[in-house]
C-alpha positions as CSV (number, residue, x, y, z in Angstrom):
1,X,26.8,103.8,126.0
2,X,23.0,104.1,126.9
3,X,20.0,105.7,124.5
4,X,19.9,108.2,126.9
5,X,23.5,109.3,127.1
6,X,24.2,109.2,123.4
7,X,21.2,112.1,123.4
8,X,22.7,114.2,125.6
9,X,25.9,114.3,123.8
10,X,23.7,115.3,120.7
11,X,22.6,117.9,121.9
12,X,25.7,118.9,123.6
13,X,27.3,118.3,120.7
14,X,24.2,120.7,118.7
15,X,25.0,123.7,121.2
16,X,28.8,123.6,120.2
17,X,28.3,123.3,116.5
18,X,25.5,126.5,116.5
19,X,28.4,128.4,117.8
20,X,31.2,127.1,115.7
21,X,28.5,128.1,112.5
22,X,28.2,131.7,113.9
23,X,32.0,132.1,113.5
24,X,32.4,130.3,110.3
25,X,29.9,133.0,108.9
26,X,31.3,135.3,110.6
27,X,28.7,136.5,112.6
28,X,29.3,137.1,116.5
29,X,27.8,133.7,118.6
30,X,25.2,134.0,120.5
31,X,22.6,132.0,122.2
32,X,18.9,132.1,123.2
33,X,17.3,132.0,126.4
34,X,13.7,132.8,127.9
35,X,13.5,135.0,130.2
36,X,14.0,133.9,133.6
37,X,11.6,135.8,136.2
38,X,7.8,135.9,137.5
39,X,6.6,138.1,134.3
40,X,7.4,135.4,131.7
41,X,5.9,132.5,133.1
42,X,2.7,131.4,131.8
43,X,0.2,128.8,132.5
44,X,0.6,125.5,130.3
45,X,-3.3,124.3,130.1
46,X,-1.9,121.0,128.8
47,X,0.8,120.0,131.6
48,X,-1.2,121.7,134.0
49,X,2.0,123.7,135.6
50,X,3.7,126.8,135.1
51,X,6.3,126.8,132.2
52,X,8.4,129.8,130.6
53,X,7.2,132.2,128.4
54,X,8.1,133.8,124.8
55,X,10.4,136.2,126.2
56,X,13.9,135.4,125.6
57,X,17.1,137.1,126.6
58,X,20.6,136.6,123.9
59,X,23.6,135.9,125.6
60,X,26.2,136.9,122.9
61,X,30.1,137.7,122.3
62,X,29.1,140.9,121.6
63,X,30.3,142.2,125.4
64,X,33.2,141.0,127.2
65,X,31.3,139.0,129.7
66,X,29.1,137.8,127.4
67,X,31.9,136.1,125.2
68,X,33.0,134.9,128.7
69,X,29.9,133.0,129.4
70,X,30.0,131.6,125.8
71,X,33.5,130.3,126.5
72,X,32.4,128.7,129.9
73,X,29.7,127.0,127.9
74,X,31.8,125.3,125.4
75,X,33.8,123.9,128.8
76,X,31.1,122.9,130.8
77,X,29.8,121.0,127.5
78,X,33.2,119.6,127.2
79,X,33.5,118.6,131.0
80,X,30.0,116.8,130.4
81,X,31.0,114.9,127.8
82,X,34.3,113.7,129.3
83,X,31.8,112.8,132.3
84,X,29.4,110.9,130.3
85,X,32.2,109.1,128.4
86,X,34.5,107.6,131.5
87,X,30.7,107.1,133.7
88,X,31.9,109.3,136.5
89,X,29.9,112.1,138.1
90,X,30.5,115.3,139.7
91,X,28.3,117.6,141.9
92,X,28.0,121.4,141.3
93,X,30.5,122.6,144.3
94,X,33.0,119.9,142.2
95,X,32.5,121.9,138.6
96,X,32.7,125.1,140.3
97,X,36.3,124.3,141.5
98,X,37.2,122.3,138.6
99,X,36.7,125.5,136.0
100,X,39.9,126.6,138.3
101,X,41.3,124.9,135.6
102,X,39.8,126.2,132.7
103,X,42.2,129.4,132.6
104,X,39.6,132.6,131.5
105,X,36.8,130.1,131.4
106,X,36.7,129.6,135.1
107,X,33.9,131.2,137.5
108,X,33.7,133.8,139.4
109,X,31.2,132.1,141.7
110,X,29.5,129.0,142.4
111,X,26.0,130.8,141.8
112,X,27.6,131.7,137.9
113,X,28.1,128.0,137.3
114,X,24.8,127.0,138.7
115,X,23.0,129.3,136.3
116,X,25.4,127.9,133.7
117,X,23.9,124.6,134.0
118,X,20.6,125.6,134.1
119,X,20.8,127.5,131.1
120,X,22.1,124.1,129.0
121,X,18.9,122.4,130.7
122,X,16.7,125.0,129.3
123,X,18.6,124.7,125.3
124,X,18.9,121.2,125.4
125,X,15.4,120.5,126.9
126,X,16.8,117.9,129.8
127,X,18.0,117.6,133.2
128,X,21.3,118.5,135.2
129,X,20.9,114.7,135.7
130,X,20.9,113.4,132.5
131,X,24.4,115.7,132.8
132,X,25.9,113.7,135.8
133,X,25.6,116.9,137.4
134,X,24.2,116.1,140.9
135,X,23.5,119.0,143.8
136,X,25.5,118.7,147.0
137,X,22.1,117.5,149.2
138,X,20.2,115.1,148.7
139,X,16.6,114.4,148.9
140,X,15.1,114.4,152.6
141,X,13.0,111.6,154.4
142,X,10.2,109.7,154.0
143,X,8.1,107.3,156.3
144,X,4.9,105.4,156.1
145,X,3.4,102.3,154.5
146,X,4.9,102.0,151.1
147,X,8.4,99.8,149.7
148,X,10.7,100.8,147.4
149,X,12.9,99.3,145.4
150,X,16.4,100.9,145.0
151,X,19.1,100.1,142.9
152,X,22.0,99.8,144.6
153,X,25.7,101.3,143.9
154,X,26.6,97.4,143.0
155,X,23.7,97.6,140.5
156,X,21.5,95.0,142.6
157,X,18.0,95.7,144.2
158,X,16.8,95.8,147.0
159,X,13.4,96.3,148.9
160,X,13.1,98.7,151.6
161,X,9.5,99.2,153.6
162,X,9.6,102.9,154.8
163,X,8.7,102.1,158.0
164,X,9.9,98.4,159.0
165,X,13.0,98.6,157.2
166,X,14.1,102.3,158.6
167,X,14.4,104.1,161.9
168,X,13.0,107.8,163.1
169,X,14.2,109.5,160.3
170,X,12.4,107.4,157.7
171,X,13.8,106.5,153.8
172,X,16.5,108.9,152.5
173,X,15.4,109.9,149.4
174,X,18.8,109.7,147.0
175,X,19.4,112.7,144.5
176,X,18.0,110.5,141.6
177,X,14.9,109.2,141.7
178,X,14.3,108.3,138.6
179,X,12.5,104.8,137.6
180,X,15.8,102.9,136.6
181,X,17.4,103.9,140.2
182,X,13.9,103.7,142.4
183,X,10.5,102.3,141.7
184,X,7.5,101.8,143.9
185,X,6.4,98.7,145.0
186,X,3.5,97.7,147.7
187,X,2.2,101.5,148.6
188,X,-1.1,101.3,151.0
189,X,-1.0,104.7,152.0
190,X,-3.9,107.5,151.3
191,X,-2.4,110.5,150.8
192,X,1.1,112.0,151.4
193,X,1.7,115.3,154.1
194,X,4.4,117.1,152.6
195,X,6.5,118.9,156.1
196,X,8.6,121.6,155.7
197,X,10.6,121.2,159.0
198,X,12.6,118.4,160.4
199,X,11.2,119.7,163.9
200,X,7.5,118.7,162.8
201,X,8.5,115.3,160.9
202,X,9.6,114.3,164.1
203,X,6.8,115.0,165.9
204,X,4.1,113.3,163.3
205,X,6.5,110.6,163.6
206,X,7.1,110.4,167.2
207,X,3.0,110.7,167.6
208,X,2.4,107.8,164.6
209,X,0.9,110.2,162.7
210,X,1.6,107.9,159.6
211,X,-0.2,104.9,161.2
212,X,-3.2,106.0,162.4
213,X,-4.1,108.0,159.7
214,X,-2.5,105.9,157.0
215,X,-0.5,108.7,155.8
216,X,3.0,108.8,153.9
217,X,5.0,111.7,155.3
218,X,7.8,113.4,153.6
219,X,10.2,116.4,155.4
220,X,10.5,118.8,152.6
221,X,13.9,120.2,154.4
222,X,12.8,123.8,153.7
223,X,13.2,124.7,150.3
224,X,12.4,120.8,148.7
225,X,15.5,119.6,146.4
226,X,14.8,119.0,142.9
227,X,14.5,115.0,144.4
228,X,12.1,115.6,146.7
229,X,9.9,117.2,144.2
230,X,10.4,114.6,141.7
231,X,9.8,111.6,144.1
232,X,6.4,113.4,145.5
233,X,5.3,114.1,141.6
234,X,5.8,110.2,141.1
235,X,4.0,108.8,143.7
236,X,1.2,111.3,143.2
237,X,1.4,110.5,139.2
238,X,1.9,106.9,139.4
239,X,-0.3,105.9,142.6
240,X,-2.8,108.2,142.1
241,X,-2.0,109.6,145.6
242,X,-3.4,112.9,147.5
243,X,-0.6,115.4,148.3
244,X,-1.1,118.1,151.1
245,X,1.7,120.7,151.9
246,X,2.0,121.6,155.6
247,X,4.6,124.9,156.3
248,X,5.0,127.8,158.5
249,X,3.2,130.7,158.1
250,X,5.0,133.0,156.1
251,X,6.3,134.4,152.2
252,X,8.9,132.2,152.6
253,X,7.0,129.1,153.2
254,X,4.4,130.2,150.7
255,X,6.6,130.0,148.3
256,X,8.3,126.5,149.3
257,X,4.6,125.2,148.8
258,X,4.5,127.3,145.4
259,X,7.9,125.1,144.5
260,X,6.0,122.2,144.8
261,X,2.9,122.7,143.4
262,X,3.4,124.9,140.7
263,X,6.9,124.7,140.0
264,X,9.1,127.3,140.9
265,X,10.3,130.0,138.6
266,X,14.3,129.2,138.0
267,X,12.8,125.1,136.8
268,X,10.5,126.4,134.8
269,X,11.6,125.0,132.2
270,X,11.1,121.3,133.9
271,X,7.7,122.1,135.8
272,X,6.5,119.4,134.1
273,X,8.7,116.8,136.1
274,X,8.8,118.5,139.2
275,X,5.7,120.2,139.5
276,X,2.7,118.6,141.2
277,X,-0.2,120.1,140.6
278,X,-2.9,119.0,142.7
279,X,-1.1,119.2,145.4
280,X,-3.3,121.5,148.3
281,X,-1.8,123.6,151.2
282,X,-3.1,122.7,154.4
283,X,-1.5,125.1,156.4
284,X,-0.5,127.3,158.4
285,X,-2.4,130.2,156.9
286,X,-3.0,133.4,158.3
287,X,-6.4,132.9,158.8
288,X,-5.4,130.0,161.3
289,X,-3.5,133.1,163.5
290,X,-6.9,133.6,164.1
291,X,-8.5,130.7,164.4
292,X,-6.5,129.1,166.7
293,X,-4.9,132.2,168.4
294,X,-1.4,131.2,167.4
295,X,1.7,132.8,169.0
296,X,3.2,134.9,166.3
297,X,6.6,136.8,165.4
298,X,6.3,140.1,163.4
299,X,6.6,140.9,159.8
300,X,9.7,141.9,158.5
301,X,10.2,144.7,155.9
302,X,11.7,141.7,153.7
303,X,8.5,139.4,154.7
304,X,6.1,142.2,153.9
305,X,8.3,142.9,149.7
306,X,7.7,139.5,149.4
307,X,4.3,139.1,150.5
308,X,3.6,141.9,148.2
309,X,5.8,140.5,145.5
310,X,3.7,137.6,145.7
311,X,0.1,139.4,145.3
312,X,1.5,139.8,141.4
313,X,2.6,136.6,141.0
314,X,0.7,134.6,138.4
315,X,0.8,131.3,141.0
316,X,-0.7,132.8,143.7
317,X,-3.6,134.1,141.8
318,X,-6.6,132.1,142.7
319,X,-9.2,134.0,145.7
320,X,-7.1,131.5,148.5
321,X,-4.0,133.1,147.9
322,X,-5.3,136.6,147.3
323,X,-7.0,136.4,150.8
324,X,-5.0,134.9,152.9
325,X,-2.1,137.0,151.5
326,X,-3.6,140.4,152.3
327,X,-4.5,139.2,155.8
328,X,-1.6,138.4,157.0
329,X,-0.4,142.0,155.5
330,X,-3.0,143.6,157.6
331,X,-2.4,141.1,160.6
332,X,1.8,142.2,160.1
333,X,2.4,138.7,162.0
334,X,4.0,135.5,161.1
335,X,3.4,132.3,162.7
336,X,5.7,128.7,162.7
337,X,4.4,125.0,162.8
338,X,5.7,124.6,166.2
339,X,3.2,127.2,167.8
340,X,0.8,124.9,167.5
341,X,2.4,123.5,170.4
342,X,0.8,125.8,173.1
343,X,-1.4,123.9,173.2
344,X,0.8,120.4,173.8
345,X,2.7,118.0,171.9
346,X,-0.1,115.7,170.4
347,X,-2.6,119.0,169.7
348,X,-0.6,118.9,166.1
349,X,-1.5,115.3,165.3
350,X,-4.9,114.8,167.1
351,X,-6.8,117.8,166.3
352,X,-5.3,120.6,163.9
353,X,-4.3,117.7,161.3
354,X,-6.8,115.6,161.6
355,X,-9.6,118.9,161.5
356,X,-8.3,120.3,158.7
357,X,-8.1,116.7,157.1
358,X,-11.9,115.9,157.7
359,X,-12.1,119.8,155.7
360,X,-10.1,118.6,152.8
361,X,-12.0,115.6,152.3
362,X,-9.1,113.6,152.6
363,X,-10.2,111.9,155.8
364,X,-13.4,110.8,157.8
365,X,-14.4,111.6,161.0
């Protein structure tokens, strides 16, 4: 069995003996846990990303359902051993049905054994992949001038150039992308443009957006898998590459650039991997409704919570996000990539990007 594996057992293994002490001394189990929300996330000035708090929350056997969740822990450690041991995997739809089988230990719902996992992440200080617990997506597609080296399912390698070797849709980033499964070889790109919408990654693609500004270009997929994030923190940690977001033009997108920047709240606890912190947002900002006279949709009562939800969030405190925030409150509009079509298909690639590039620094004239 690998270093790594015989870890996670331990501390597997830790979690089920702290419980098995609290009964031997008679004292009712119970477990720690920071508190998971905006108000206990604090600023790490040595990783540079947003990490949890001090605030904890106990989940104990005191109440019914809390010696329910302490009996679903001691079967999802069980089921991650027996994992680990005969080197199979399972993703998190395939737990959820398989606690059908654990009698009262089963869940009620696939977002309860979610949490569940995420909880053991945060006590034993590792990843659902270090588990064998893999989501149900994948990562999402990259192009531009860089190979990678992938280990295969046969265990072999092989190099793949992300724009020879692939079609349209570029690489597809695979739900582990850590350095024994992918490494980066030959990368001559500048900077990578992080997109949230397949709709846009098609057009920079379409338009050779990559090859005539030397750009890598990644389709976040909406809300980026824990993947993506990991593969952009890489290549911006280990090539020393530039990393511009590039959404819509609401909360929702806001917050998908949060995700990869500053890590997002329920991973605090593994900011560190995921999180890339110089990482900029390029756009679309409500000051561009302006600028470039953008069609727009309304605010919804749910956009304009979360706007104001996000106005006392600790990531968006910096002047940017303060300002950009409250205009688009007062504006009460919302704007998408694609309205940057009115005025045609290449205005995108040959003069918002490339404009707003030259700004950044990240380009020349």
């Amino acid at each position: 069995m690998k270093k790594k594996y015989q870890k996670v057992i331990k501390e597997i293994d830790n979690i089920a003996e702290k419980i098995h002490a609290d009964l031997e001394h008679t004292t009712i189990p119970f477990l720690n846990l920071p508190t998971r929300s905006k108000t206990n996330i604090l600023f790490d000035e040595r990783l540079n990303v947003w990490k949890y708090g001090a605030n904890t929350i106990e989940r104990s056997a005191k109440s019914l359902n809390g010696a329910y969740m302490l009996l679903r822990t001691m079967y999802m450690a069980d089921f991650i051993k027996e994992m680990i041991k005969s080197e199979k995997s399972s993703t998190l739809r395939e737990m959820y049905y398989i606690s059908e089988g654990w009698d009262l230990a089963k869940f009620n719902s696939q977002n309860e054994s979610n949490m569940l996992a995420e909880d053991l992440e945060v006590i034993t200080k590792l990843m659902r992949e270090d588990f064998k617990l893999r989501p149900e997506e994948d990562g999402s597609r990259v192009i531009g001038d860089l190979s990678i080296q992938e280990t295969t399912r046969n265990n072999t390698k092989r190099v793949i150039h992300c724009q020879n070797d692939v079609g349209d849709s570029g690489y597809s980033i695979p739900y582990n992308v850590e350095s024994e499964k992918v490494v980066f070889k030959n990368v001559n790109i500048d900077f990578l443009i992080a997109v949230e919408t397949g709709g846009m990654f098609d057009r920079l693609v379409e338009n050779h957006f990559d090859e005539n500004y030397n750009a890598g270009i990644v389709h976040l997929k909406g809300q980026p898998a824990r993947s993506t994030r990991r593969f952009i923190k890489r290549l911006n940690e280990e090539k020393n590459l530039p990393v511009v977001v590039f959404t819509d033009c609401d909360p929702w997108s806001f917050r998908i650039f949060s995700s990869v920047a500053y890590g997002a709240i329920k991973t605090a606890h593994i900011s560190e991997y995921l999180a890339t912190p110089s990482a900029s947002y390029l756009g679309v900002t409500p000051s561009d409704i302006e600028n470039y006279d953008l069609p727009t949709d309304d605010l919804t009562k749910e956009d304009i919570k979360s706007l104001k939800s996000e106005l006392t969030d600790p990531r968006f405190k910096d002047s940017f996000w303060k300002h950009e925030i409250k205009l688009q409150l007062k504006l009460g509009k919302k704007s998408e990539q694609q309205a940057l079509a009115k005025y045609g298909l290449d205005y995108v690639t040959d003069t918002y990007l490339p404009d707003k590039l030259v700004e950044m620094g990240m380009i020349k004239k």
